[in-house]
C-alpha angles and dihedrals in degrees: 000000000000089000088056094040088055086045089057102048088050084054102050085041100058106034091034112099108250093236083060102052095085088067096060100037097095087056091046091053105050083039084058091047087057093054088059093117089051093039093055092042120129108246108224129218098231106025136164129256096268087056100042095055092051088056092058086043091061084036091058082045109049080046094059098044095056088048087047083060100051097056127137089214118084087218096056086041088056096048097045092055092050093044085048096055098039080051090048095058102041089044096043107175098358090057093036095059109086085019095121098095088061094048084053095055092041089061089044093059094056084065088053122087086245112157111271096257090062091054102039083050084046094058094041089052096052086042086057102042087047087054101054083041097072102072092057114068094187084061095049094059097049102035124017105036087055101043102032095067077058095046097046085054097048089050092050087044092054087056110030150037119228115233119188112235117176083238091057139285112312118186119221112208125250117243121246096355111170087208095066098094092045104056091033091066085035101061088035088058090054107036094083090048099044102029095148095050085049089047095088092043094059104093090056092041083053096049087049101046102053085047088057091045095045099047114137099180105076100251110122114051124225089268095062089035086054094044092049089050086057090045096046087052090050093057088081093072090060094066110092124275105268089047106055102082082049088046084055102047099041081051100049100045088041088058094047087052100046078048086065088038093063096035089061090070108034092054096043097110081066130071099227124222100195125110125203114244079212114085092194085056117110141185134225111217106230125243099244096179087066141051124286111267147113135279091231140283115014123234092266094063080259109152128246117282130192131202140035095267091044089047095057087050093059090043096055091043085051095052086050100051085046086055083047089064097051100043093036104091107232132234090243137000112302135188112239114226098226099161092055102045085055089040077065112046096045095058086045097058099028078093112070125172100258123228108274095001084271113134086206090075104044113034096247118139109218120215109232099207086064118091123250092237093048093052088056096045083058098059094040080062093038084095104058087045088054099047099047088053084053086061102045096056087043094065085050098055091051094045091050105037116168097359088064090072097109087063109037087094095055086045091046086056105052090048101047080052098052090042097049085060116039102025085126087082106084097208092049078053090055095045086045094053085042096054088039089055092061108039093049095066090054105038097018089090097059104034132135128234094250092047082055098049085049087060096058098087091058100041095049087040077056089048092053103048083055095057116071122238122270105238104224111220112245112262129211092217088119101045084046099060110078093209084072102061122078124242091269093057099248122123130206103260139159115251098199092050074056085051110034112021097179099060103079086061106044085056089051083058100055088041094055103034102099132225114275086233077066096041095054101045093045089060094034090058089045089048084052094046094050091047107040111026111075112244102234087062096060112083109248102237083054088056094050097045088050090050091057096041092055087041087054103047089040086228102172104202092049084049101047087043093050084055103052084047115045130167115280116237115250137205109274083014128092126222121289130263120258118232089203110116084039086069098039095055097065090025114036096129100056108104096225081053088051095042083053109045100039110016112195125220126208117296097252114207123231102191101092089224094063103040111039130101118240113228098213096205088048096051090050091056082054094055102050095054086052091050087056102063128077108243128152113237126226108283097220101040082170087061092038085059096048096060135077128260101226134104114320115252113230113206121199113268098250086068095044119111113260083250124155082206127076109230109248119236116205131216138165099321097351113145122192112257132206116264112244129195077222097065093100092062086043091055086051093054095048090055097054089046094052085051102053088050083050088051091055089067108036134024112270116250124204094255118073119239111240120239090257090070095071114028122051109302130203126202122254101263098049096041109088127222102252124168088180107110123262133245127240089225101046112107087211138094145213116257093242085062091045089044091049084054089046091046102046113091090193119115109262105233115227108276133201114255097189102137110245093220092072096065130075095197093056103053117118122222124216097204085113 
């Protein structure tokens, strides 16, 4: 069906128009997907017809598809670039060898005045193919080392344009290019992969990507600035081998210094009381006559920047690029410079915006040669600053783990700080939940009891953003006082709350209802809490408060983590409360719900076949005895496997088989035994030996007991009429014994029921 399918698309390829072809690429591409077995095929030296066929069939193909790209229309361009990709990836390495002419085209597209989605799907194609090409050195060689330096050219050309400097070549960026995002995740996907061939384009990497960073003007969106901080990060890899450790470290400390650079100048309407933990670290008074702004370039290379707006924002870029350097895995081992990024953090959130504005109040020393506005502009930005450091703490917590344990308490503090301030902002709530849930797992065991009780703002604030808000009815409080209406008697009122009631409060609702970021860290935090921190140590009003906030908002992992840690009972105090049937109720279905409530133990058997332990030595002992005697085996072992092991059917004797052999029947270690003409004598012996065992137990009467009386009984309408003889090792008897039981009106005295098969003393030979 592949062979027909590839039949097919060389077909459409070569009879469709090309102005038609657009329109069928989708379908050409999926059909191409599903040829992936044929397309990845090994093609053999000596092969048969079928195969053969299917070789010219990729080699009509290939052959298109270069003709495609050499079109002079833009429709047979652009389907030429979609079908090459979709071939690249169902061919992997047999369509990727001789491919080097195509690759060649495909650069050369990127140079033509095709329409943006050609090119964008250009770039994404070579990207592609440079990629599959890395596990297969032979590939490398002949196709990306000499295509890649061309391609890196053609993507820079797309965005930049190249300036001469007596230093080197530097690249400004284009405003407003739809192909930045695009290269620049590009380039970031095949740095690490092709570090040597990058390692000539960094310096203008470099030049265009601090331009992009440091961009003032509102071209690039926060999708291409994030993607050039990654990128920046990633230039340190293209330095050689024995300097990238070196690279990391002189562009990590030169961030954290162009981080107190800028910070000089954003926080100068306030005296700082901060002091720097670096001797070697200075600080450049501010101009305060003049606006806000920078020297020059920063110590990252970073542009100048003026104003308090543009500041923050290079303040904020700065602190990501920072977090990029910590969560970005590095070309070779690194030390993390831990005192210095604290260093940072605490000197950005020693400044919080005080209640009111008023410095009385928090602490905070103003500077009087900074305007008023710009003070409160400040604290309208304090916000931003504060949740970028929460995140980049954040990114240091999880990179850390358990080895960040000597400075949990100092991180537990600045963000209990920052928090303690500005929780009125509801982002800074959620990066503050975010940081606290990772940093209770690794400190909460561990904690004091002071370190707890600082937690509880933020645990009852959680608790809060999870409930929803209570929707107070309208009062008529207003329209009653008579100081509120006019002289005319008409007061101010609303006409569509006359209208349409229910829409105020639909709108309160969609006002109050939070994120889901905030949503998630907040349960998250109280989930932590409940986990990590011992239970002793919560205060108990801030326990309760977090169990009816879970059993409210039916929140299942809060819940399941409230019951395996309850409340300890304390002297003067019962027992807590269980929350239990509280989480069953929503979530009695889930299986951890079921495993909890009602925990099942292992099924035990009661038959003593199923669930007794074999002694071996004991078994073998057994064997051997058993070896010992003379017996005579079943003659069809095959039959004896097909029936069932049960109690053995008797059938009336008219409908017995005209046999002179009783049929065996077989239990538990019962073994078939020869007929012999002596077997009535035997049943008479068995029956005085089964008497003298009954006489043991119980005084002898003058009337014998029958057999059934020792041995399993069956009533007389179950028990069938049988003449056969009977075997010694049937547990069954004939009907006349069962009718002389039925008949006796005598007490039956209590009889042993021990089988007589467990024990070796009590068997019963039939030698006669």
């Amino acid at each position: 069906m592949t062979s027909a399918t590839l039949r097919a698309i060389t077909h459409r390829l070569t009879t469709t128009p090309v102005e038609q072809l657009p329109s069928k690429a989708a379908l050409l591409a999926t059909s191409l997907n599903d040829c992936a077995a044929l397309l990845s095929a090994p093609q053999a030296q000596k092969s048969n017809k079928s195969d053969s066929d299917n070789a010219v069939q990729i080699h009509k193909l290939k052959t298109r598809l270069a003709s495609l790209l050499q079109d002079r229309t833009v429709e047979g361009r652009w389907t030429a670039v979609v079908l090459v990709k979709a071939a690249v990836e169902a061919g992997q390495w047999e369509i990727l060898r001789g491919y080097e002419p195509i690759v060649r085209s495909l650069i050369g597209i990127l140079a033509k005045p095709d329409p943006i989605s050609t090119r964008k799907m250009c770039v994404i194609t070579l990207t592609r193919i440079f990629h599959l090409t890395y596990q297969y050195p032979t590939l490398v060689r002949e196709i990306t080392t000499p295509q890649l330096p061309g391609f890196i050219t053609a993507a820079l050309n797309l965005v930049s344009t190249a300036t001469k400097t007596p230093s080197g070549s530097i690249r400004k960026p284009k405003p407003n290019t739809p192909f930045m995002e695009i290269v620049l995740h590009a380039l970031l996907e095949l740095i690490p992969r092709h570090i040597t061939i990058f390692r000539p384009f960094s310096s203008q990497l470099r030049s265009l990507l601090t331009e992009v960073i440091g961009s003032s003007s509102g071209y690039f969106p926060g999708q291409v600035i994030e993607a050039a901080e990654q990128l920046l990060v990633s230039l340190h890899k293209c330095a050689p081998k024995d300097q990238a450790t070196t690279g990391w470290k002189d562009d990590c400390k030169a961030t954290i210094l162009a981080i107190h650079q800028t910070t000089d100048n954003v926080y100068r309407a306030v005296v700082e009381q901060w002091e720097s933990v670096d001797g070697s670290l200075t600080h450049a008074r501010p101009n305060c006559s003049q606006e806000m702004s920078s020297e020059g370039p920063d110590s990252l290379g970073l542009p100048a920047w003026q104003g308090l707006h543009s500041g923050v924002d290079r303040l904020l870029a700065l602190l990501e690029v920072l977090s990029g350097f910590l969560s970005t895995p590095s070309a070779a081992a690194v030390a993390l410079p831990l005192g210095a990024i604290l260093d940072v953090t605490s000197r950005l959130t020693s400044v919080t915006v005080p209640p009111n504005g008023e410095p009385s109040t928090s602490g905070i020393q103003f500077n009087k040669e900074i305007s008023r506005d710009e003070r409160e502009g400040l604290w309208m930005e304090l916000p931003r600053i504060h949740i970028a450091c929460m995140g980049l703490l954040s990114n240091l917590i999880e990179l850390m783990g358990t080895s960040a344990t000597s400075v949990t308490q100092t991180v537990l503090e600045q963000a209990v700080w920052v928090f303690k301030g500005e929780n009125f902002n509801q982002d800074l709530r959620s990066a503050v939940y975010s940081l606290l849930r990772s940093l209770v797992p690794v400190n909460g065991p561990a904690m004091a009891k002071e370190s707890v009780v600082s937690l509880s703002q933020a645990v009852r604030s959680c608790c809060n953003d999870l409930l929803p808000s209570a929707e107070s009815p309208p009062t008529q409080a207003a329209s009653s006082d008579p100081k509120s209406k006019s002289k005319g008697g008409q007061g101010a009122a609303n006409a569509d709350a006359f209208l349409n009631p229910e829409l105020q409060k639909s709108r309160q609702k969609q006002a109050s209802s939070p994120f889901l970021d905030l949503q998630q860290n907040a349960s998250g935090l109280l989930r932590a809490v409940l986990v990590s921190i011992p239970a002793e140590l919560v205060p108990p009003s801030v326990r309760t408060e977090i169990d009816r906030t879970i059993i409210l908002t039916t929140d299942k992992d809060p819940m399941l983590a409230s019951v395996l840690n309850p409340v300890p009972a304390a002297k003067g105090r019962g027992p807590g409360s269980s929350i239990i049937p509280f989480l069953v109720r929503p979530y009695a279905d889930q299986m951890e719900v079921e495993a909890l409530v009602r925990p099942r133990m292992p099924v035990l058997m009661t038959a003593p076949e199923l669930d007794a332990y074999i002694d071996e030595e004991e078994e073998e002992a057994e064997d051997e005895e058993m070896a010992d005697e003379a017996y005579k085996a079943a003659p069809k072992t095959a039959e004896f496997l097909k029936q069932p092991v049960s109690m053995p059917i008797h059938v009336p004797q008219s409908e017995q088989p005209k046999t002179t052999e009783p049929a065996p029947t077989f239990q538990k270690r019962t073994y078939t035994e020869e007929s012999t003409t002596q077997e009535p004598a035997a049943k008479k012996q068995d029956v005085q030996v089964k008497k003298a065992r009954f006489e043991e137990l119980v005084p002898t009467t003058s009337t014998p007991q029958p057999v059934s009386q020792v041995t399993s009984t069956v009533t007389q309408s179950e028990a069938p009429k049988v003449s056969a003889p009977v075997s010694t090792t049937s547990t069954t008897v004939t009907s006349q014994a069962t009718e002389e039981v039925d008949e006796s009106d005598d007490e039956l005295p209590t009889l042993n029921v021990d089988s007589d098969t467990d024990e070796d003393d009590d068997d019963v030979t039939m030698d006669g």
